[in-house]
C-alpha positions in Angstrom: -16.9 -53.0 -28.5 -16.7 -50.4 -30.8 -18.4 -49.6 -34.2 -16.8 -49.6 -37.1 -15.4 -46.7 -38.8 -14.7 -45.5 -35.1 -11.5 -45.0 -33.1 -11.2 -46.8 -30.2 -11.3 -44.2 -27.0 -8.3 -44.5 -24.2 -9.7 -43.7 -20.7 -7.5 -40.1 -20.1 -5.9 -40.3 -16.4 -6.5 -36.8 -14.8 -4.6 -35.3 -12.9 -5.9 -32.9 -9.9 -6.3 -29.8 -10.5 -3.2 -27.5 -9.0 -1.0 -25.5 -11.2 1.6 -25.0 -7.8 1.8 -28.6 -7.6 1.8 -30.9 -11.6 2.5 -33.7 -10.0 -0.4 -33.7 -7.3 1.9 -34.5 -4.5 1.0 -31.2 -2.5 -2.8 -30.6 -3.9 -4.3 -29.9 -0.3 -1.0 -27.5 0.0 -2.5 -24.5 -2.1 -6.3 -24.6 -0.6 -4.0 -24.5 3.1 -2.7 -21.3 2.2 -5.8 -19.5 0.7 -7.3 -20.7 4.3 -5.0 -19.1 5.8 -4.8 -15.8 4.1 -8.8 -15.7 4.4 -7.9 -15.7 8.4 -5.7 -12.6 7.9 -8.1 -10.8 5.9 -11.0 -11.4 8.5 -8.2 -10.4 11.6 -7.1 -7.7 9.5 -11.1 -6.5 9.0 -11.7 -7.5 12.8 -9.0 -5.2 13.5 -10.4 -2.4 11.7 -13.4 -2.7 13.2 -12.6 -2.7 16.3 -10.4 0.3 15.8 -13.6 2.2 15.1 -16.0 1.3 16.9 -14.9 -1.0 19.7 -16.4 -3.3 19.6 -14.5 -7.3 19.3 -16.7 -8.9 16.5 -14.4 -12.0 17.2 -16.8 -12.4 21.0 -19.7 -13.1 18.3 -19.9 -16.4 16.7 -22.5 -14.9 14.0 -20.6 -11.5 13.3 -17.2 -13.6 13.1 -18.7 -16.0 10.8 -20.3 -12.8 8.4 -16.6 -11.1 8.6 -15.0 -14.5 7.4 -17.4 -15.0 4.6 -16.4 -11.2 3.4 -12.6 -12.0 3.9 -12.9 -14.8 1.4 -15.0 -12.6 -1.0 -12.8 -9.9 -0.6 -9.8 -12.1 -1.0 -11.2 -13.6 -4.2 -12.0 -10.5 -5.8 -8.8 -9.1 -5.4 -7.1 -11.2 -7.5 -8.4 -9.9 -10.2 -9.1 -6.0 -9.0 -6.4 -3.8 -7.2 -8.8 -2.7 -4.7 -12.2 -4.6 -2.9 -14.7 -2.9 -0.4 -15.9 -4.9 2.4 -19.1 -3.9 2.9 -21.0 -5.7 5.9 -24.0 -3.3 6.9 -25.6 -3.8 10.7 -22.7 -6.1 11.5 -23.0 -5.6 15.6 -24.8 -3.2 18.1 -23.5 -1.3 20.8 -26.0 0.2 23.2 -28.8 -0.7 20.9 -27.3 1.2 17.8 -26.7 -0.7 14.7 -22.6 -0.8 13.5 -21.7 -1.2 10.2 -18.2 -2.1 8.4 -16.9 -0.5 5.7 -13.5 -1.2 4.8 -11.4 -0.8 1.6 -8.8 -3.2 0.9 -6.3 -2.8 -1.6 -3.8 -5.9 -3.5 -0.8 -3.7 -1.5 -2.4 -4.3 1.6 -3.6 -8.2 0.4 0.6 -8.6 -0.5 1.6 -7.3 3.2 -1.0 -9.4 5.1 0.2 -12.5 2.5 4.1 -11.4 3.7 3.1 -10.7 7.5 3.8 -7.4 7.4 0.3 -6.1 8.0 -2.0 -6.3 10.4 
């Protein structure tokens, strides 16, 4: 019941929340693809790093799992700056000394990975 004096308040249906996809059909369809350019930006870092120091940091679950949490954080923050550094200090060892990644990654090269250009 409501008081007196007071409008009567209409439960509001809510939508979910995707601006690719109004009518909710496809809402699992936008997450997908951020998963999946997250995986090119840690293969793309991987990559790098095993350019310059090689060393696979794929081989190690716990280095992996560091290089995909900076992939995602690097992936996020370049939606809103053109460049990101991926900074992951002490990331593996190779015959006892400590190697460190340091990459720079910039919207251009986010755009080729995105287009499967880059690699």
């Amino acid at each position: 019941m409501v008081p007196a004096g007071k409008p009567e308040r209409k439960p509001v249906a809510r939508r979910p929340n995707s601006t690719s996809d109004p009518g909710g059909e496809g809402v699992g369809l936008a997450a997908e693809e951020d998963d999946r350019l997250t995986q090119k930006v840690a293969q793309y870092l991987a990559d790098r790093f095993r350019a310059q120091t090689g060393v696979d940091v794929r081989l190690d679950a716990q280095a992996w799992a560091k290089v995909c949490r900076a992939a995602a954080r690097a992936r996020r923050e370049l939606s809103r700056s053109p460049v990101c550094n991926v900074c992951l200090p002490f990331l593996a060892r190779d015959a006892g000394e400590p190697l460190h990644l340091d990459v720079v990654i910039s919207q251009r090269q986010l755009l080729e990975l995105m287009m499967g250009e880059g690699r």
